[in-house]
N, CA, C and O of each residue as an XYZ file, in Angstrom:
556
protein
N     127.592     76.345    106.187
C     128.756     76.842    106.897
C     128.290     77.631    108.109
O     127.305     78.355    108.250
N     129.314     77.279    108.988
C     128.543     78.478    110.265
C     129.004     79.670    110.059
O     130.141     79.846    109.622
N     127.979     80.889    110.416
C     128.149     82.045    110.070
C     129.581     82.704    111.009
O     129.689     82.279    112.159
N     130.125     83.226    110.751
C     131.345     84.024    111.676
C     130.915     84.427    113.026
O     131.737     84.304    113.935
N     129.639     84.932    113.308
C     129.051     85.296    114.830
C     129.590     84.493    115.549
O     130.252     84.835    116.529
N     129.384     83.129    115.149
C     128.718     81.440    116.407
C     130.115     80.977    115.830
O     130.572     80.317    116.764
N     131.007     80.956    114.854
C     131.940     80.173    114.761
C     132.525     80.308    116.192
O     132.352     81.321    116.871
N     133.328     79.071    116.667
C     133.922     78.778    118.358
C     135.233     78.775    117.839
O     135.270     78.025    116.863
N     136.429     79.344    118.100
C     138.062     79.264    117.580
C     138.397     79.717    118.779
O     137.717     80.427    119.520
N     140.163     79.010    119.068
C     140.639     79.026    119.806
C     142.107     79.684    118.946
O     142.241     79.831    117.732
N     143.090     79.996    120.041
C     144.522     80.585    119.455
C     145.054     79.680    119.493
O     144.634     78.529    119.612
N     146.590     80.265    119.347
C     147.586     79.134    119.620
C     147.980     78.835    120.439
O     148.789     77.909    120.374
N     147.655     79.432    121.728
C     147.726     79.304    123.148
C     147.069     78.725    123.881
O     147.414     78.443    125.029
N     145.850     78.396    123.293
C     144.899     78.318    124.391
C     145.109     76.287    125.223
O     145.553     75.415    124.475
N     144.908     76.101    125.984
C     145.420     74.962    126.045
C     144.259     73.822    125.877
O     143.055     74.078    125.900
N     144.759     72.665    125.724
C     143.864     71.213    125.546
C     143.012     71.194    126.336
O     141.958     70.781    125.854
N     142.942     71.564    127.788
C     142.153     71.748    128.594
C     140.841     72.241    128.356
O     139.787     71.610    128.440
N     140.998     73.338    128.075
C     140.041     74.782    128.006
C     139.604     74.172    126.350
O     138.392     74.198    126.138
N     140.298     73.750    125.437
C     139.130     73.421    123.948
C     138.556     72.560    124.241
O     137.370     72.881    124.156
N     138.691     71.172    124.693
C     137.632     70.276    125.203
C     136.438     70.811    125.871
O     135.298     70.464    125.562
N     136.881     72.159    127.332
C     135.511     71.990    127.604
C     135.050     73.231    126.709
O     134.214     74.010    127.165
N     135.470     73.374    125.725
C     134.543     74.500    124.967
C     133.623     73.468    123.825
O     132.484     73.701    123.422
N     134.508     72.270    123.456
C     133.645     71.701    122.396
C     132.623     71.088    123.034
O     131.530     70.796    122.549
N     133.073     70.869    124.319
C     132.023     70.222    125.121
C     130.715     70.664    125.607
O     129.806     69.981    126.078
N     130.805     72.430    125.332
C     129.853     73.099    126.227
C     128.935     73.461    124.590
O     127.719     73.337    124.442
N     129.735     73.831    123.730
C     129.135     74.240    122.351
C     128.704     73.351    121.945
O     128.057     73.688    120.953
N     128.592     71.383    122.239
C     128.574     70.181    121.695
C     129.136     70.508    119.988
O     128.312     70.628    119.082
N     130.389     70.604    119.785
C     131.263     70.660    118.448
C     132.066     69.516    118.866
O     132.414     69.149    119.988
N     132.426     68.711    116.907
C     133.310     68.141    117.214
C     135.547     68.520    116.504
O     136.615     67.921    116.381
N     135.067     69.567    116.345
C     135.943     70.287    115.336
C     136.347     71.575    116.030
O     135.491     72.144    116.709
N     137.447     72.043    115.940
C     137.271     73.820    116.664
C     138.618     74.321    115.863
O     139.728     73.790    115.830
N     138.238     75.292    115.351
C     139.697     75.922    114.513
C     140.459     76.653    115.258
O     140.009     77.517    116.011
N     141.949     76.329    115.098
C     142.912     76.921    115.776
C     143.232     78.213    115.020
O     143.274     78.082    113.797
N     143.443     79.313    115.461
C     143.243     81.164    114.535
C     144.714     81.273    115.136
O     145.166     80.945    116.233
N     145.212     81.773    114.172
C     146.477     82.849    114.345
C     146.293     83.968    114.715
O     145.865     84.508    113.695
N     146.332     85.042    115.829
C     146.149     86.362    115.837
C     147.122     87.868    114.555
O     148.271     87.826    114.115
N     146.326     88.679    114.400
C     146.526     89.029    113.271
C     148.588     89.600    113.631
O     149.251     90.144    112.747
N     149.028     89.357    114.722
C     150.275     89.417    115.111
C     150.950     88.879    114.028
O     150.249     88.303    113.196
N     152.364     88.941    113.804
C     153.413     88.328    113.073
C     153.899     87.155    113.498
O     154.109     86.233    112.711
N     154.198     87.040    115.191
C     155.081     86.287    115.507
C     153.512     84.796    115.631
O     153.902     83.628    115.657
N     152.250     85.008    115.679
C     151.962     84.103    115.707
C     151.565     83.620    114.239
O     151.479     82.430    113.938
N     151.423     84.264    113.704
C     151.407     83.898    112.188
C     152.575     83.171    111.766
O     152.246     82.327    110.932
N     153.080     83.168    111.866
C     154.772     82.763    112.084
C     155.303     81.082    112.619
O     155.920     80.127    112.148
N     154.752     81.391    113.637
C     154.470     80.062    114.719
C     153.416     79.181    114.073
O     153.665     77.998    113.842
N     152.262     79.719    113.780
C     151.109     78.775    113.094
C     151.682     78.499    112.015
O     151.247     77.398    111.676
N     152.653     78.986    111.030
C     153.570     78.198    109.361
C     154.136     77.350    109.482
O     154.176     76.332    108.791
N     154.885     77.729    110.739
C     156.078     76.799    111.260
C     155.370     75.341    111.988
O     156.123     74.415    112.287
N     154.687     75.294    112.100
C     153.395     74.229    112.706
C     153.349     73.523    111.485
O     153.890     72.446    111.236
N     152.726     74.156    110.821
C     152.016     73.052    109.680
C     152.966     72.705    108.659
O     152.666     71.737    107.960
N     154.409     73.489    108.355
C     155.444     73.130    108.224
C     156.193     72.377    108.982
O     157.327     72.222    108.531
N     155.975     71.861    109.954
C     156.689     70.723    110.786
C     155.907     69.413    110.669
O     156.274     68.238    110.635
N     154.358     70.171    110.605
C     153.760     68.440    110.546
C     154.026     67.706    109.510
O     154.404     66.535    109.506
N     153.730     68.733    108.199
C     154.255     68.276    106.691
C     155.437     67.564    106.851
O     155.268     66.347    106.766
N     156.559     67.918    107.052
C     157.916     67.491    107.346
C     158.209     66.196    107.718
O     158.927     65.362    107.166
N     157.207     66.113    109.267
C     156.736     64.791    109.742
C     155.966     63.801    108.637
O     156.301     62.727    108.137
N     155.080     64.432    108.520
C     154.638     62.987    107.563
C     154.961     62.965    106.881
O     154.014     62.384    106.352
N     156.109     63.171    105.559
C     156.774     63.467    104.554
C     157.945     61.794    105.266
O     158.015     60.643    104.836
N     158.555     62.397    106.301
C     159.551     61.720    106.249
C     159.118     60.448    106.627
O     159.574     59.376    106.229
N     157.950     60.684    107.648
C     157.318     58.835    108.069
C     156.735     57.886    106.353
O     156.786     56.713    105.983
N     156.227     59.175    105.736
C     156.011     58.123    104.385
C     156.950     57.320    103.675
O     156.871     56.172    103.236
N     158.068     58.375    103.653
C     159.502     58.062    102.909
C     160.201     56.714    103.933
O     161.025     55.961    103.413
N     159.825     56.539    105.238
C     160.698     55.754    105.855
C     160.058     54.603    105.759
O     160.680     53.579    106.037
N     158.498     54.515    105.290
C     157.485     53.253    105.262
C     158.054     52.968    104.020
O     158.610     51.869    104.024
N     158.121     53.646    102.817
C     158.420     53.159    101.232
C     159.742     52.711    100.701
O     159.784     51.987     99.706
N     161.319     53.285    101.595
C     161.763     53.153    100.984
C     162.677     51.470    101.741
O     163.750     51.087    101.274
N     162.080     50.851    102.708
C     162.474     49.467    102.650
C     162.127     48.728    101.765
O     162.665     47.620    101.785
N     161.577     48.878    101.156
C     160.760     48.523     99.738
C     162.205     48.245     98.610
O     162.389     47.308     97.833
N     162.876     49.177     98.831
C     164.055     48.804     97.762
C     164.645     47.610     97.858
O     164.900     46.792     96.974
N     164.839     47.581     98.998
C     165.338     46.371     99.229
C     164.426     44.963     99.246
O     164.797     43.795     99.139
N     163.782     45.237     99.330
C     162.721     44.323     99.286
C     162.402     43.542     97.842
O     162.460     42.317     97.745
N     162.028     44.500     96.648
C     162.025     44.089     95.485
C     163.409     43.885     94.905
O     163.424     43.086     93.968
N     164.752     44.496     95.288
C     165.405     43.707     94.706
C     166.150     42.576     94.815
O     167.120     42.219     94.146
N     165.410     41.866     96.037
C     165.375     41.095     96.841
C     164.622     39.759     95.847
O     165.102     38.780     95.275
N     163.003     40.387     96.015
C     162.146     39.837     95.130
C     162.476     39.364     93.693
O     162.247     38.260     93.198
N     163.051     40.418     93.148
C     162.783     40.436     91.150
C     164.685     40.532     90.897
O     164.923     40.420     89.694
N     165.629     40.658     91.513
C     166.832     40.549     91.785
C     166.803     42.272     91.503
O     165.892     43.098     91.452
N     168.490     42.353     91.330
C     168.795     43.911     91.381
C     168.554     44.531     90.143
O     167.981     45.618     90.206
N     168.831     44.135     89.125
C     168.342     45.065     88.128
C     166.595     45.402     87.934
O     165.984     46.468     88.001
N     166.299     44.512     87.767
C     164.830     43.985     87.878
C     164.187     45.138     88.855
O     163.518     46.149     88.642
N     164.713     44.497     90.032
C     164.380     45.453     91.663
C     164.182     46.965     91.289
O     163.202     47.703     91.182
N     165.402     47.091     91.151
C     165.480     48.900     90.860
C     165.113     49.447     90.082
O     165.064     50.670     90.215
N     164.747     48.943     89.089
C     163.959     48.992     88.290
C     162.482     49.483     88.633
O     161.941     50.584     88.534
N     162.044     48.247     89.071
C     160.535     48.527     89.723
C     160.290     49.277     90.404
O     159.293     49.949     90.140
N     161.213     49.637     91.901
C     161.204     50.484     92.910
C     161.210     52.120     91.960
O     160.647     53.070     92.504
N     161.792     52.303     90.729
C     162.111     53.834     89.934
C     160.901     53.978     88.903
O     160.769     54.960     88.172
N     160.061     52.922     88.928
C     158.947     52.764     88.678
C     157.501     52.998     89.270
O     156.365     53.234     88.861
N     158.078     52.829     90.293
C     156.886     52.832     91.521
C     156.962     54.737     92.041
O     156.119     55.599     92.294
N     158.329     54.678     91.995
C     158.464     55.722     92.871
C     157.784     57.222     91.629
O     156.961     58.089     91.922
N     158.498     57.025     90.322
C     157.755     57.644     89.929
C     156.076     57.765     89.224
O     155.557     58.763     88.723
N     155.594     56.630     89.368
C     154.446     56.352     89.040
C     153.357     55.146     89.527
O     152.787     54.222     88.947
N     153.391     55.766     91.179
C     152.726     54.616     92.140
C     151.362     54.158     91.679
O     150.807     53.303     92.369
N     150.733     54.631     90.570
C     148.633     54.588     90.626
C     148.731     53.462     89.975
O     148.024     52.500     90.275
N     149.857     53.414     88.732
C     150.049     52.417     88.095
C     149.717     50.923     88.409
O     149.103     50.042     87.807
N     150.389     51.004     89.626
C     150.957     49.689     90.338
C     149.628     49.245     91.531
O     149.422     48.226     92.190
N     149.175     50.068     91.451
C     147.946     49.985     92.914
C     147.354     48.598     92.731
O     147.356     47.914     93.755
N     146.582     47.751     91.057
C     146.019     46.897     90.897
C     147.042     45.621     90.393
O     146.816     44.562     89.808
N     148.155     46.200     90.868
C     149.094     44.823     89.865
C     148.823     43.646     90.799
O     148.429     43.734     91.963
N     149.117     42.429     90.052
C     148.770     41.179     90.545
C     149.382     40.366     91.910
O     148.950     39.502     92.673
N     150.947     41.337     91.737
C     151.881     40.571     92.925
C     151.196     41.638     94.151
O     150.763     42.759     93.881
N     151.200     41.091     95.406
C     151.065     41.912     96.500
C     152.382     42.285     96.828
O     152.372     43.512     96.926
N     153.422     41.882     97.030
C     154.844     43.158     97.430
C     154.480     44.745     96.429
O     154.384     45.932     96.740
N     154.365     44.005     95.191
C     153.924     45.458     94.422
C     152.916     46.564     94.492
O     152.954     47.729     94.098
N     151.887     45.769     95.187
C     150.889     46.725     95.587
C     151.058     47.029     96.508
O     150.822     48.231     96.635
N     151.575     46.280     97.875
C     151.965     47.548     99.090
C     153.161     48.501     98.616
O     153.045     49.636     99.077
N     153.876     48.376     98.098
C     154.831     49.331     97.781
C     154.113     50.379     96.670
O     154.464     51.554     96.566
N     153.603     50.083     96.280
C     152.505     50.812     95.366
C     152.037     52.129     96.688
O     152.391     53.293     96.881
N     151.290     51.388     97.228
C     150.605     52.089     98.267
C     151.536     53.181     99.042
O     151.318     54.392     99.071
N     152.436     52.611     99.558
C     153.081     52.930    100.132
C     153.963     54.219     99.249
O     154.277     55.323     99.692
N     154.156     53.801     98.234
C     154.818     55.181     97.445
C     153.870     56.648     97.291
O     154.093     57.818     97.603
N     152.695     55.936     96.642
C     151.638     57.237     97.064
C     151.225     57.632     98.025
O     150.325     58.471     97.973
N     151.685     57.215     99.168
C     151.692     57.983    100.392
C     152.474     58.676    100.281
O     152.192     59.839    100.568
N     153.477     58.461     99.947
C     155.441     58.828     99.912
C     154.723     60.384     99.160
O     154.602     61.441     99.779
N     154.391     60.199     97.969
C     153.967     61.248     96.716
C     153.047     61.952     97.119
O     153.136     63.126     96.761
N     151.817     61.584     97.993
C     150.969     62.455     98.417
C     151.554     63.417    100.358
O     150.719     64.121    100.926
N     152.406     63.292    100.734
C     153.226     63.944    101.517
C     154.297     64.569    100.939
O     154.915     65.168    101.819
N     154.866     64.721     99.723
C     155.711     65.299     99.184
C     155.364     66.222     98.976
O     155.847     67.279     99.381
N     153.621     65.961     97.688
C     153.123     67.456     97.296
C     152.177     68.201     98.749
O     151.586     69.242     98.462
N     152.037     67.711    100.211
C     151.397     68.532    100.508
C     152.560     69.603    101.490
O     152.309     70.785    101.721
N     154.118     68.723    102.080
C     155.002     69.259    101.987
C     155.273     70.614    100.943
O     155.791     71.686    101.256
N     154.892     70.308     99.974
C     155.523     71.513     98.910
C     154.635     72.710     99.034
O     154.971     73.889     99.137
N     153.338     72.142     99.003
C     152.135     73.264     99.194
C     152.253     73.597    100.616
O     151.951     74.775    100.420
N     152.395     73.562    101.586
C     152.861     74.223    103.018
C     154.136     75.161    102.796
O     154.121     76.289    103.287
N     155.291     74.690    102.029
C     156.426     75.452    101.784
C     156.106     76.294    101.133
O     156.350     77.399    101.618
N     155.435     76.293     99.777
C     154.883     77.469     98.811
C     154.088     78.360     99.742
O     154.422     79.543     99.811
N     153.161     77.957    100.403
C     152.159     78.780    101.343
C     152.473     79.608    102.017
O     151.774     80.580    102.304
N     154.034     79.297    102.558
C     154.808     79.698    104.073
C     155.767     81.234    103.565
O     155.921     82.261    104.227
N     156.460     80.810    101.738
C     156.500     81.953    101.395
C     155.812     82.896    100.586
O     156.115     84.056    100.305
N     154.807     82.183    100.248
C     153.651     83.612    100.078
C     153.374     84.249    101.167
O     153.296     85.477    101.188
N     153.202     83.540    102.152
C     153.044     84.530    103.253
C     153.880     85.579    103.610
O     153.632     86.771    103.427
N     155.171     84.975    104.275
C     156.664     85.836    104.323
C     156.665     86.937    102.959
O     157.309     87.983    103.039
N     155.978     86.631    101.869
C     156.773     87.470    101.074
C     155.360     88.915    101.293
O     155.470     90.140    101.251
N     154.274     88.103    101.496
C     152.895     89.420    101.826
C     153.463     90.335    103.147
O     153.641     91.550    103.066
N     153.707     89.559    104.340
C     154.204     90.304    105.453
C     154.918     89.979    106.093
O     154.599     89.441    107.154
N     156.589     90.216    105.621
C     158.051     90.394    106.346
C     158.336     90.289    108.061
O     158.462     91.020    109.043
N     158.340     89.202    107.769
C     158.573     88.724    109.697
C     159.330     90.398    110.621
O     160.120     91.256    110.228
N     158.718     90.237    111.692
C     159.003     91.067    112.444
C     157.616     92.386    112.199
O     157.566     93.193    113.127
N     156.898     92.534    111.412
C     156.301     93.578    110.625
C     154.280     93.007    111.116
O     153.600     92.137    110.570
N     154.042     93.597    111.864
C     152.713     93.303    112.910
C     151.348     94.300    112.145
O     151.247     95.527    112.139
N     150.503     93.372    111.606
C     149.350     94.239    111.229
C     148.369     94.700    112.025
O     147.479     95.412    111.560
């Protein structure tokens, strides 16, 4: 790990410009974005990674759930919905099954499931934080 001295971090301000030529001058290919010990950017940096979550949460959900239609398309409607309440709750299952509609929807659900729980862990995160230090309230 690099020691804290030499670690290179940028804020939330700093712009695209100015981190390129810092990774460029440090030759890094990584540079951590720091919240200052402020509120309102602590705040701003939750609300970040709570938006991206959000984002890929909903792009997973919008890849998986044509899928309904799809299998009950495939296997008819009971059948279909069936599978799709199958998948949805237990995608690992399905990863090696023999039909391919089932395995991309397979896939595609554990994407769905692995953006749900990291959605949840950003939300849990966002109020542990809020609940350690009460917006507006600057350490």
């Amino acid at each position: 790990m690099t020691p804290l001295s030499k670690m290179v971090t940028v804020s939330l301000n700093t712009g695209v410009g100015e981190c390129m030529e810092l990774m460029r001058t440090h030759q890094i290919r990584h540079l951590p974005v720091m919240a200052t010990e402020t509120g309102e950017d602590r705040n701003q940096a939750l609300q970040n990674l709570k938006s991206v979550a959000e984002r890929g949460e909903a792009s997973a959900r919008k890849q998986f759930t044509p899928y309904k239609a799809k299998l009950k398309d495939a296997f008819g409607d009971d059948e279909g919905m069936q599978a799709f309440a199958a998948l949805s709750a237990d995608p690992d299952a399905y990863v090696k099954d023999p039909r391919p509609l089932v395995q991309r929807a397979a896939t595609a659900a554990a994407k769905l499931k692995l953006a749900e729980e990291r959605l949840a862990a950003v939300s849990e995160q966002n109020v542990a934080m809020q609940a350690r230090t009460p917006i507006g309230c600057h350490a």
